[in-house]
C-alpha positions in Angstrom: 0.0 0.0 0.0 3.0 2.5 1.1 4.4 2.2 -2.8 1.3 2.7 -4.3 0.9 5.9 -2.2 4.1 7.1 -3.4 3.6 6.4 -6.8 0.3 8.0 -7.0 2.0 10.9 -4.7 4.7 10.9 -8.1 2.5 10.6 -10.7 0.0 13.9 -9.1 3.5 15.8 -8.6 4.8 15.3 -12.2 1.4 16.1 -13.7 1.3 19.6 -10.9 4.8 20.5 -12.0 3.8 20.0 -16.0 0.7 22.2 -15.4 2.7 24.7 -13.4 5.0 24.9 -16.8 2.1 25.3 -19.3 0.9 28.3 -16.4 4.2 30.0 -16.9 3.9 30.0 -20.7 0.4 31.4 -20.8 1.9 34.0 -18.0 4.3 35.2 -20.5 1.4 35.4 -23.2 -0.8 37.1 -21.0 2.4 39.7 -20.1 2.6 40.2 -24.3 -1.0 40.9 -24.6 -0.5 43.2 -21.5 1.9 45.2 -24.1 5.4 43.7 -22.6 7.7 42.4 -25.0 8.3 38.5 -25.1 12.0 39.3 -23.7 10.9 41.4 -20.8 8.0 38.9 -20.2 10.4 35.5 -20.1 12.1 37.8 -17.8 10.1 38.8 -15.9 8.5 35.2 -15.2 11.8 33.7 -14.9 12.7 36.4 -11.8 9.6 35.5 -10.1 10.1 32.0 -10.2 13.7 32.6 -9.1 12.7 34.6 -6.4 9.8 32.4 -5.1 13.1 29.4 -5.0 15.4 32.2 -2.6 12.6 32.5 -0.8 10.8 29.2 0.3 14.5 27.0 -0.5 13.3 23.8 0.0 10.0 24.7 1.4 8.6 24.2 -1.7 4.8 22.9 -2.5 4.4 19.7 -3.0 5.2 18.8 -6.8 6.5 22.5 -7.4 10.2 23.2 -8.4 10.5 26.7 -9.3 14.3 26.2 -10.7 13.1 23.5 -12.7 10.0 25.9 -13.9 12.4 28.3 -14.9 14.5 26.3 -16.3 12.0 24.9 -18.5 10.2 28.3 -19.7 13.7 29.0 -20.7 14.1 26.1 -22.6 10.6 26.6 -24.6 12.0 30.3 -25.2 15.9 29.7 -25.9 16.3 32.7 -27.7 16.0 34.7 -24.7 18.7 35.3 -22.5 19.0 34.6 -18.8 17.8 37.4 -16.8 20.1 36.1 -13.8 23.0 37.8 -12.9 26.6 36.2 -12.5 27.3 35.1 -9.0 23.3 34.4 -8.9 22.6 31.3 -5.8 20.1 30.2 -8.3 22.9 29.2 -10.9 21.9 25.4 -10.1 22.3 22.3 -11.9 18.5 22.6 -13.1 19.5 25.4 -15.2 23.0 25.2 -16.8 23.2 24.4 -19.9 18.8 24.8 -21.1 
């Protein structure tokens, strides 16, 4: 019973984090039709999600991963640069080399 818990626990979290990725896209739509560029909407997305990992750390929600969120609206946009800074904490293995 404990293994079936966890898988279903697994399988909820992978389909929360691949909803929370399509949200982020539609974000930076939304953002566009709010009259930001697509650059300074990836951005700004990208930030929040940043800042939302320095914040909570690993407090995160269950199924959430904002590093790995970022670094997949980055991927779906790889024409647009990284908004981080060098030196940046977030610099983690989920987003080198998108």
């Amino acid at each position: 019973m404990w293994v079936s818990a966890v898988y279903t626990l697994s399988g909820v979290c992978r389909e929360m984090l691949a909803s929370e990725m399509l949200a982020h896209r539609w974000a930076v739509q939304v953002l566009q039709v709010w009259n930001d560029s697509e650059r300074q909407a990836v951005q700004a997305t990208v930030l929040h999600l940043l800042a939302l990992q320095r914040l909570r750390g690993d407090q995160q929600a269950v199924g959430r991963s904002y590093c790995a969120e970022a670094a997949d609206l980055l991927r779906h946009y790889p024409y647009q640069p990284d908004p981080r800074t060098p030196g940046d904490p977030t610099r983690g293995a989920e987003l080198v080399g998108r």
